[in-house]
N, C-alpha and C positions, 0 to 999 in steps of 0.2 A: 740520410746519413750526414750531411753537411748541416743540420738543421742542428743533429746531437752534437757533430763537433762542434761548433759554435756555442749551445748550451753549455758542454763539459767546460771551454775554456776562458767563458766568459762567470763560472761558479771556482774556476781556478784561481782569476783576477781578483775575484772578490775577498776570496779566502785569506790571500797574500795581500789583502790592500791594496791592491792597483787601480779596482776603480772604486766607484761608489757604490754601496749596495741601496739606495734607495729606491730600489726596485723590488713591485712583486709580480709573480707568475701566478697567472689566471691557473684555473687548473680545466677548463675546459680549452686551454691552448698551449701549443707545446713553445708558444714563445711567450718572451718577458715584454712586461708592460708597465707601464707607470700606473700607479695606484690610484690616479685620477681620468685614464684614460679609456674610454667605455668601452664594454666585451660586450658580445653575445650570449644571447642563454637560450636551454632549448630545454620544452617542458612536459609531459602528458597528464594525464587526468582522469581521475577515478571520483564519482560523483556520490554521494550519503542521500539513500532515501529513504524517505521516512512515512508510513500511513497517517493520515489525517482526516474527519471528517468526511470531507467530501470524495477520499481517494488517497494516493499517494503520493508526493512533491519531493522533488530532488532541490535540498534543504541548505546544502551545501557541494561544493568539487575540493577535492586535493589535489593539489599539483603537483607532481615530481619533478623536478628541475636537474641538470644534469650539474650542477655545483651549490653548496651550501650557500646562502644567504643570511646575511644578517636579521636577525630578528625587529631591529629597531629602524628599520628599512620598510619593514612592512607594516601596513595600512589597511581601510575602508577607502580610504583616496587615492590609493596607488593604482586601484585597477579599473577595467570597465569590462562589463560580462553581456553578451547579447547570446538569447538561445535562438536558436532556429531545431525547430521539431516537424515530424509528420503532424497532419492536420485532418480533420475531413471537414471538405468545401460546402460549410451551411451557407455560405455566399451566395455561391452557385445553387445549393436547394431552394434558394429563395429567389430568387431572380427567373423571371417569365420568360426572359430574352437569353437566356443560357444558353451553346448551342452544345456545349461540349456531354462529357459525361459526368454528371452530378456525382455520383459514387466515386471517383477517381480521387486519390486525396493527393492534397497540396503541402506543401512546406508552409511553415508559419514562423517568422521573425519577430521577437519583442525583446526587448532591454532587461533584463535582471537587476535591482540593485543592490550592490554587495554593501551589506548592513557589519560587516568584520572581516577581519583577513590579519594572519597571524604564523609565527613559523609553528611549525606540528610534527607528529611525526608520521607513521603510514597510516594511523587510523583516526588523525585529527584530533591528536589530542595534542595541548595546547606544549612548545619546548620554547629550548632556548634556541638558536642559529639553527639550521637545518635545509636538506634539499628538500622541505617539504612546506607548503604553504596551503592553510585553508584558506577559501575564500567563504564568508555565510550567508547567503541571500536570501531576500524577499522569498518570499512564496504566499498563497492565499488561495481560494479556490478557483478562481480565475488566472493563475498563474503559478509555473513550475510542473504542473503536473505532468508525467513521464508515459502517459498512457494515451491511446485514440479513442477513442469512441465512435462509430461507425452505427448510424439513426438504419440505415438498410439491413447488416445486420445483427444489432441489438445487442451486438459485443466489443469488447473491447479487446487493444490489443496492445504491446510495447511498443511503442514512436519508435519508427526505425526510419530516418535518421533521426539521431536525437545528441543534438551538438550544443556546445557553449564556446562562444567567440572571447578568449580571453586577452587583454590588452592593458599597457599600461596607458593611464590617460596622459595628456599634454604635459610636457613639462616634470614627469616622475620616473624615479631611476630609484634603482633597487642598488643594495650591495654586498657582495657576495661577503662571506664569511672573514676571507682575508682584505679586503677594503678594496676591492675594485669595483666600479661604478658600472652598473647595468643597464641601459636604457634601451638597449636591441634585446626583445623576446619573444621567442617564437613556440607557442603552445598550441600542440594538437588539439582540435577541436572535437574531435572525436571522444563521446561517453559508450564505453559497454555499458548496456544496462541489465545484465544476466546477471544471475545470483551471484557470479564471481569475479565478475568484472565492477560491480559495484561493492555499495557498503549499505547492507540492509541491519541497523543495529536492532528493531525490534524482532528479528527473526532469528538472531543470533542461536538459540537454543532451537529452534525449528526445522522439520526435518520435510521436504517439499516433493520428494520425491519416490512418494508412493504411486502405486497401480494395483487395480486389482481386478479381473477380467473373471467370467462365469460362460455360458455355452452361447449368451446374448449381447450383452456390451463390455466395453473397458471403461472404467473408472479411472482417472487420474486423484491423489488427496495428500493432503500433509496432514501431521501428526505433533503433538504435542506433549510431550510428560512431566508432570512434574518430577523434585528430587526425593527417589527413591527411599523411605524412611519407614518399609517394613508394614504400611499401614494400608490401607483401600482407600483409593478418590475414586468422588466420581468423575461421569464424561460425558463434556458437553460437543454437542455434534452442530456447528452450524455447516448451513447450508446457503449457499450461495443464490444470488438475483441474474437473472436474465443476461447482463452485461459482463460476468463474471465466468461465462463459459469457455470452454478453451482446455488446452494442458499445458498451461504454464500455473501450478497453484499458488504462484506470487498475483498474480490476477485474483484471484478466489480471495482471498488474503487481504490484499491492499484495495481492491476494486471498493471493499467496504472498510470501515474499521475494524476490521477481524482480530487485529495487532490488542486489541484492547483486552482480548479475552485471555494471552499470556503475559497482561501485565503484572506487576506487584498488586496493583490496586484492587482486578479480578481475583488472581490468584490466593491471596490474602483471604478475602469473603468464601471462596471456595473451600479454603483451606488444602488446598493444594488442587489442583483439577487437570485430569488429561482435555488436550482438546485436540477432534479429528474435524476436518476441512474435505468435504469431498466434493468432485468436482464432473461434471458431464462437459464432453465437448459439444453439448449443443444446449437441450433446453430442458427443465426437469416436466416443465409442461405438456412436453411431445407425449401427445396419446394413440400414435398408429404408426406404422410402419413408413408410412408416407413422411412423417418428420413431420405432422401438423403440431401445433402448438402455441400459438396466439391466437387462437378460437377454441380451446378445450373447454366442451359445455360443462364441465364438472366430475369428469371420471379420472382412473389412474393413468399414472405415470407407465409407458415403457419400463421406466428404469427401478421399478417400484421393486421388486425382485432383487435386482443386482445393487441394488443398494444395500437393502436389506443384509445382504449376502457379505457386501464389505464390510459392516457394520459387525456381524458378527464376529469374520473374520478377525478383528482389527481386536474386539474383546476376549476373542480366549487366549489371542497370542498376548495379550496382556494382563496376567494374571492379576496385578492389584488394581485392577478397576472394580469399583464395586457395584454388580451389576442391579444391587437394587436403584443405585444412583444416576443412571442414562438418562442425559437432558437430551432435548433435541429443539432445533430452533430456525430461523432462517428468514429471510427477509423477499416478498414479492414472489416472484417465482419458486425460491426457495422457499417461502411462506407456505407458497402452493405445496410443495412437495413434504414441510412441515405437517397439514392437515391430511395428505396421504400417507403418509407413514403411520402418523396415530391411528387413523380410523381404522387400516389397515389390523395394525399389532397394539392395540388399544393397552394389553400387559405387558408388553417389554419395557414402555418408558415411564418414569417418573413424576414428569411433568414436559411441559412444550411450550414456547412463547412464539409462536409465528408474529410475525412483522408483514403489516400491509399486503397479507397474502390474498393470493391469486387462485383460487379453490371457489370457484363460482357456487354459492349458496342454490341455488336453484337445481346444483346435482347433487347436492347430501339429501342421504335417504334419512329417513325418520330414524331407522334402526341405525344407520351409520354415528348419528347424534348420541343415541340412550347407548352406544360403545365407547364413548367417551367421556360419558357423565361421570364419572369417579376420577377422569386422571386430571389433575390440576394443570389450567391451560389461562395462559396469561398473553394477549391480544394486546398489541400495539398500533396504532396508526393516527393519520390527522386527517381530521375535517375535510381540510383539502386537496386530499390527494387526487388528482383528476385522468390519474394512470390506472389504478387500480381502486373503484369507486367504491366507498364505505359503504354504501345504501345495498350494494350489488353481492356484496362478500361479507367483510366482517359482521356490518349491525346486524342484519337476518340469520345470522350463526350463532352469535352472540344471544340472542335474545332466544332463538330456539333455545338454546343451552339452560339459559336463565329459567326459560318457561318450564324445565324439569328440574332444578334443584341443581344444576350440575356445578363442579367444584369450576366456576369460571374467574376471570381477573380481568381486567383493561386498564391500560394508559390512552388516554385519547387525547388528542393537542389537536388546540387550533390551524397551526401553519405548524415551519418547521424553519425555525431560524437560528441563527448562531447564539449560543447562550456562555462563549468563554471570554468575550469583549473583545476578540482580538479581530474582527470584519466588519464592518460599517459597509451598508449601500450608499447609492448616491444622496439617497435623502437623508443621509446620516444614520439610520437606524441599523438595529442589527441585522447583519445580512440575511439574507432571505434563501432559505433552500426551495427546491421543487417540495411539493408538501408529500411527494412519495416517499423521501427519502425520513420516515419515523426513524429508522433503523439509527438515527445519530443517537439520538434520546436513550437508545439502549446500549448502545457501546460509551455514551459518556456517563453511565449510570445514573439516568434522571428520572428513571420509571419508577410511578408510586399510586398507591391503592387506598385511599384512607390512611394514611401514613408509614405503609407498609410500604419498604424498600424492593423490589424487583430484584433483586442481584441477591439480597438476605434471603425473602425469599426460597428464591432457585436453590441458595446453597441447603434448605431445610428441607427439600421434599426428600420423599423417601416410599418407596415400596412396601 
């Protein structure tokens, strides 16, 4: 109360000339302060991720700050960003003398560098003054990614914690909209990284929260449609890798470049295309009840059925798919479950591209082979995958195929390295993937046959 009289009759003085008004009020304080005299601020943060290559990297953070800032305040210089995220301890897997528990994961700290930083508004787009400031950082595949990876088991998960230390460096001071000097800031370090707590912009039209359950498992999937225009598209089904398991379908999603198949650049070639993302909480390999599946000698899936079943499902309730157009695809594991569906329903799909799949050649039956010979199947993988071994899957599939005429395809590459300039390893070259990882090759559209495009292609099969 003494705080407001004092206010009241020091705007009284002013008013009447009695004193000096070269005074402004902070507005994050209920007292006056000279324009040169530094306030506090206090801030949270909402982080933009984006799928990439190798996964998906929180690209940028926005800040809310609890008063406007000038724009011309803000910098690349002004701040300093350090993440600290969940980890799992390869340290510890590799060290002889460990005494602890190798599975337990660790926090991991490293520096972010903020490559822009500007005022914005709630979804980072670029204004004038504002309570809102992006910061843009670094990322690369070695850094920013929002996800764990757990080598025990074989999946990944959302870093929980998953923080960023924001800070002004030595020396920099912000200033708030009405010209008071900021050099005290204090910003949560805390990122949600849930669908809603973040800013997922390629998923913006995507719908993640599907399920669809039969007398045997649940399915977790997301969906994708194009705009409504009266006409039939087709629909491309990927299927997820081993790491991708879980019921979060941002996993399924971002774990690969999945983001690629609602872009412009797909959708365009497609001429419009639904696309459905479905997802097992474990492994599409599991062939017994027991949950085996990193040794399945070449037979079905458990989920061979209830897949099937969502798949249906997902088609009558959408009546402008056009069902002689059903792609189906999927990379490793999903690969695996690629070559189980077809061999399975050889006439439901129109074509198929497994990726570096996991469908051990040594269980296809001759007859399972000459069930396929007519559907158009386009095979991706490199030389050196040493996950899932060419000699052991693809080439012996391949070449049975061949040996009867059947409508077959391939991309095959050497290694599997960065081909957009923007990674360099240490020796300077382009950076270098696990050679498992083909699946970039087909989400960056680089797959080709004799000069025949992969993507052109797909959009031409037909029943």
């Amino acid at each position: 109360m003494r705080k407001k009289t004092i206010s009241l009759l020091m705007a009284s003085l002013c008013v009447f000339g009695l004193v000096g008004c070269g005074t402004t009020k902070s507005s994050n304080s209920d007292a006056t302060v000279d324009a040169n005299t530094p306030v506090s601020l206090t801030g949270t943060q909402k982080a933009v991720v984006v799928g990439d290559d190798w996964g998906p990297a929180v690209t940028t953070t926005i800040i809310h700050f609890n008063d406007s800032i000038d724009s011309s305040s803000v910098s690349a210089d002004t701040f300093s960003v350090s993440e600290t995220k969940e980890s799992f301890n390869y340290a510890a897997l590799m060290d002889e003398n460990f005494e602890g528990d190798p599975s337990e994961h660790i926090t991991a700290t490293a520096d972010r560098t903020v490559l822009d930083a500007y005022t914005c508004d709630e979804n980072g787009n670029k204004t004038d003054s504002s309570e809102y400031v992006a910061l843009e950082l670094s990322y690369s595949p070695d850094e920013g990614n929002p996800f764990c990876y757990d080598v025990f088991t074989w999946q990944n998960t959302v870093c929980s914690p998953y923080e960023l230390d924001v800070t002004l460096n030595d020396g920099q001071t912000l200033k708030s909209a009405d010209g008071a000097d900021i050099s005290d800031v204090t910003i949560d370090s805390a990122i949600d990284l849930s669908l809603d707590g973040s800013i997922y912009p390629q998923l913006e039209n995507v719908d993640l929260t599907g399920t669809y359950s039969d007398d045997k498992y649940t399915l977790t999937y997301g969906s994708f449609a194009p705009e409504d225009d009266g006409n039939k598209h087709p629909l491309v089904i990927w299927i997820h890798g081993a790491g991708e398991g879980g019921t979060q379908n941002e996993i399924a999603v971002l774990g690969n470049e999945v983001t690629a198949l609602y872009s412009d650049e797909f959708q365009e070639v497609m001429g419009g295309a639904y696309v459905l993302t479905p997802q097992t909480d474990t492994f599409w390999l599991t062939y017994n009840e027991n949950g085996d599946w990193a040794d399945n000698p070449g037979t079905d899936s458990v989920y061979l059925e209830t897949l099937k079943g969502l798949i249906d499902e997902y088609v009558a309730s959408n009546p402008n798919i056009d069902t002689n157009r059903i792609y189906i695809g999927g990379c490793s594991n999903g690969g695996y479950m690629t070559m189980d569906m077809i061999m399975n329903y050889p006439d439901y799909f129109a074509a198929a591209f497994p990726i570096c799949e996991a469908y051990a050649d040594s269980g296809i039956t001759d007859a399972q082979i000459e069930s396929i010979k007519d559907l158009p199947v386009w095979f991706i993988y490199a030389k050196n995958d040493t996950t899932v071994v060419p000699e052991n899957f693809e080439i012996p599939t391949i070449e049975r195929l061949e040996a009867i005429g059947a409508n077959v395809h391939s991309s095959v590459f050497d290694d599997v390295h960065d081909t957009t300039g923007r990674f360099t390893g240490d020796d300077g070259e382009a950076y270098q993937y696990m050679g498992h990882w083909s699946w970039l090759y087909f989400f960056n559209n680089e797959c080709e046959e004799d000069g025949v495009n992969m993507w052109s292609w797909l959009a031409e099969q037909s029943k």
